[in-house]
C-alpha positions in Angstrom: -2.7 -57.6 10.0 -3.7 -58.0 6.1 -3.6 -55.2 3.6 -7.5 -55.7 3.2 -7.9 -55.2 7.1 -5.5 -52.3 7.0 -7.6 -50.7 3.9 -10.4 -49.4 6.0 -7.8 -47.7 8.3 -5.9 -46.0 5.9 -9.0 -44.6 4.7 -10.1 -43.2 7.8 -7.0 -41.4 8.2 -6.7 -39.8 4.7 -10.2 -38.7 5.3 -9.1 -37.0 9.3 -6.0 -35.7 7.1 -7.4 -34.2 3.7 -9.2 -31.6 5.4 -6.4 -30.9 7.5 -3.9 -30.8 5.3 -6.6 -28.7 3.2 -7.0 -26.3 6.5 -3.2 -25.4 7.1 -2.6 -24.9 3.4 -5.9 -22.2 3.2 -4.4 -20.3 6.7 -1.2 -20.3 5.5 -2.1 -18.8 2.1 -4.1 -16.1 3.7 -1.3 -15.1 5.8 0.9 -15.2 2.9 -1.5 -12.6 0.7 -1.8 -10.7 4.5 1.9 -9.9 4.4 1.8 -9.1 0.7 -0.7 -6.6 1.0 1.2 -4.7 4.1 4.8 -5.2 2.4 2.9 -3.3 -0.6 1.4 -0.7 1.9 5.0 -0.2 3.2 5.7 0.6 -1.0 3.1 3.9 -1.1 3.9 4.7 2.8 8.0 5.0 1.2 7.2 6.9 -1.6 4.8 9.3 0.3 7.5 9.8 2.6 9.7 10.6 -0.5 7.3 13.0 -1.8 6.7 14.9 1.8 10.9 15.2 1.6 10.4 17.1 -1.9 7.2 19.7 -0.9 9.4 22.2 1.1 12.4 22.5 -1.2 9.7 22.9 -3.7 7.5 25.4 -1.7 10.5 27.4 -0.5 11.9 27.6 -4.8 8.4 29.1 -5.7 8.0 31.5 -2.3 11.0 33.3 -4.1 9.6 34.1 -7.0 5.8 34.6 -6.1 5.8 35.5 -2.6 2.6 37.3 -2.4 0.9 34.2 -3.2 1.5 33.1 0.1 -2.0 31.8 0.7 -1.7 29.1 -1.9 1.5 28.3 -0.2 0.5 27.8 2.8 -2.7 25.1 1.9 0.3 23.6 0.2 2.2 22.9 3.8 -0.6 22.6 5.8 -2.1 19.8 3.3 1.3 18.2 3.9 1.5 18.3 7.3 -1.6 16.8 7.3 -1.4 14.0 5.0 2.3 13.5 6.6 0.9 13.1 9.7 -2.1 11.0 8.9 -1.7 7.3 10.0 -5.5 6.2 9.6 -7.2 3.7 7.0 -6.2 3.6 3.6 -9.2 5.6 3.0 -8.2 8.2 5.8 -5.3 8.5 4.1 -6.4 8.8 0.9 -8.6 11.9 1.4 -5.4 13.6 3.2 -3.3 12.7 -0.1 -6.0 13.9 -2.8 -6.2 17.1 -0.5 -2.4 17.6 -0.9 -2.6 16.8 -4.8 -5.3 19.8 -5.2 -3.2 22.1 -3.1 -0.1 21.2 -5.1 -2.1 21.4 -8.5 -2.9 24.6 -7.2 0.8 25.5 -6.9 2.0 24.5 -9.9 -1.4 26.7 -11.5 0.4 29.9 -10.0 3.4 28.8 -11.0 2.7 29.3 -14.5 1.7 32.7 -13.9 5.4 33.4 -13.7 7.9 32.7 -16.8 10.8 32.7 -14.9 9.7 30.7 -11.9 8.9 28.3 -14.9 12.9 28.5 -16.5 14.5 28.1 -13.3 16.7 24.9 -13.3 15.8 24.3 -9.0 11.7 24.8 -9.9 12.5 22.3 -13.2 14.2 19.8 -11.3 12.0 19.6 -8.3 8.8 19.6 -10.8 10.5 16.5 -12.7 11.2 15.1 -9.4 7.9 15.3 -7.7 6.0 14.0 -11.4 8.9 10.9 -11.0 7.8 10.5 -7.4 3.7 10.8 -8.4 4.8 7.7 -10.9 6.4 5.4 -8.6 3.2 6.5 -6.0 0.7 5.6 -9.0 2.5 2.2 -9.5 2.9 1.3 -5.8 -0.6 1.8 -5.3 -1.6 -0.5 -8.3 0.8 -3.0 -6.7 -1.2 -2.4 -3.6 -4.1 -2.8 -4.4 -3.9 -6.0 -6.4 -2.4 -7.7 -3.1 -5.7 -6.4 -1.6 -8.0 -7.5 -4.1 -6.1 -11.2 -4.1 -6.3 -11.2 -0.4 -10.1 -10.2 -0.4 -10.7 -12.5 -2.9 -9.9 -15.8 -1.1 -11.6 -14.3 2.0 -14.5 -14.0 1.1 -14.7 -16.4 -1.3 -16.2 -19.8 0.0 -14.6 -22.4 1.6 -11.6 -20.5 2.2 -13.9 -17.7 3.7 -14.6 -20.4 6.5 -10.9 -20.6 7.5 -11.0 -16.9 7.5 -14.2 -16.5 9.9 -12.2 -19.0 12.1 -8.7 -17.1 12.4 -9.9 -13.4 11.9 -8.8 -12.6 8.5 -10.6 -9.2 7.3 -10.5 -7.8 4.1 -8.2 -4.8 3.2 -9.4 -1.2 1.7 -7.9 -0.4 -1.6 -6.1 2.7 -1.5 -8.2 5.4 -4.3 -8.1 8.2 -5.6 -10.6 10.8 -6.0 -9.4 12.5 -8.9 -12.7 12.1 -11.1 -10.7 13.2 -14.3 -8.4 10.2 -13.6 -11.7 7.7 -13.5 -12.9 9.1 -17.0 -12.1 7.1 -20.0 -10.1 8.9 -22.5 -12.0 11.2 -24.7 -11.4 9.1 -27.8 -12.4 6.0 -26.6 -14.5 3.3 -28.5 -14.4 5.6 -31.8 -13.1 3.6 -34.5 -10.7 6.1 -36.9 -12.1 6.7 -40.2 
């Protein structure tokens, strides 16, 4: 056979291959952003855990020194038990962890009700633990949810939105927060120092 004859041949085959190769490299980076975004899920789900571990040490240090606020105590471990035990949707889980926030917010609100509850080196520590452990949730979460923006991204965007029709890809829920304060820009912003 002569390289002209052989032309048309190689032609047809790097036009059956293109979209192939095109096909398996599209799959195989939506699988790669699919694993990103539950290896970054796995990230919050470890510090939640860590932050569950802290509430009853915490809990139990405050119950001694304001006891008769039992009430606020108690929507403290029940909001706990509840966002511990929530398994759901990012968004499902969300509501269970803004629910805890409040309760805890409302904790540390009685807690400064009482001066020596305030100087005591356990309630310190613990408070300085649990504000480490709200960082490193804040910063997994922004990890998260820029492997689920990425990942919803490519499938919905076209053509690689076709090759996630054909295989099942979904798009992921981001994991927010409902804290409206935390949404609001900061009171000076835009103003321009004189």
């Amino acid at each position: 056979m002569s390289p002209a004859s052989l032309f048309p041949l190689i032609c047809i085959a790097a036009a059956a291959l293109v979209p192939l190769i095109w096909l398996i490299g599209t799959f195989n980076g939506l699988v790669v952003l699919r694993q990103h975004v539950r290896e970054s899920w796995s990230g919050i789900d470890n510090e939640l855990k860590r932050r569950y571990d802290l509430i009853p040490n915490l809990v139990a240090t405050v119950k001694g020194y304001a006891a008769h606020e039992r009430q606020v105590l108690e929507r403290v471990v029940a909001a706990r038990s509840r966002a511990q035990g929530s398994l759901g949707a990012p968004s499902s889980q969300a509501r269970d962890e803004n629910e805890l926030v409040g309760a805890l917010r409302g904790m540390f609100a009685i807690a400064e009700q009482y001066p020596d509850l305030k100087a005591a080196d356990g309630f310190l520590r613990l408070q300085k633990e649990l504000s480490n452990t709200e960082n490193r949730i804040a910063a997994a979460r922004r990890f998260y949810n820029a492997n689920v923006r990425d990942l919803n991204t490519r499938v919905e965007s076209f053509p690689s939105r076709l090759v996630a029709g054909m295989f099942g890809f979904k798009i992921a829920e981001f994991f927010e927060i409902d804290d409206a304060s935390v949404r609001l820009p900061p009171a000076n912003a835009g103003k321009i120092d004189d």
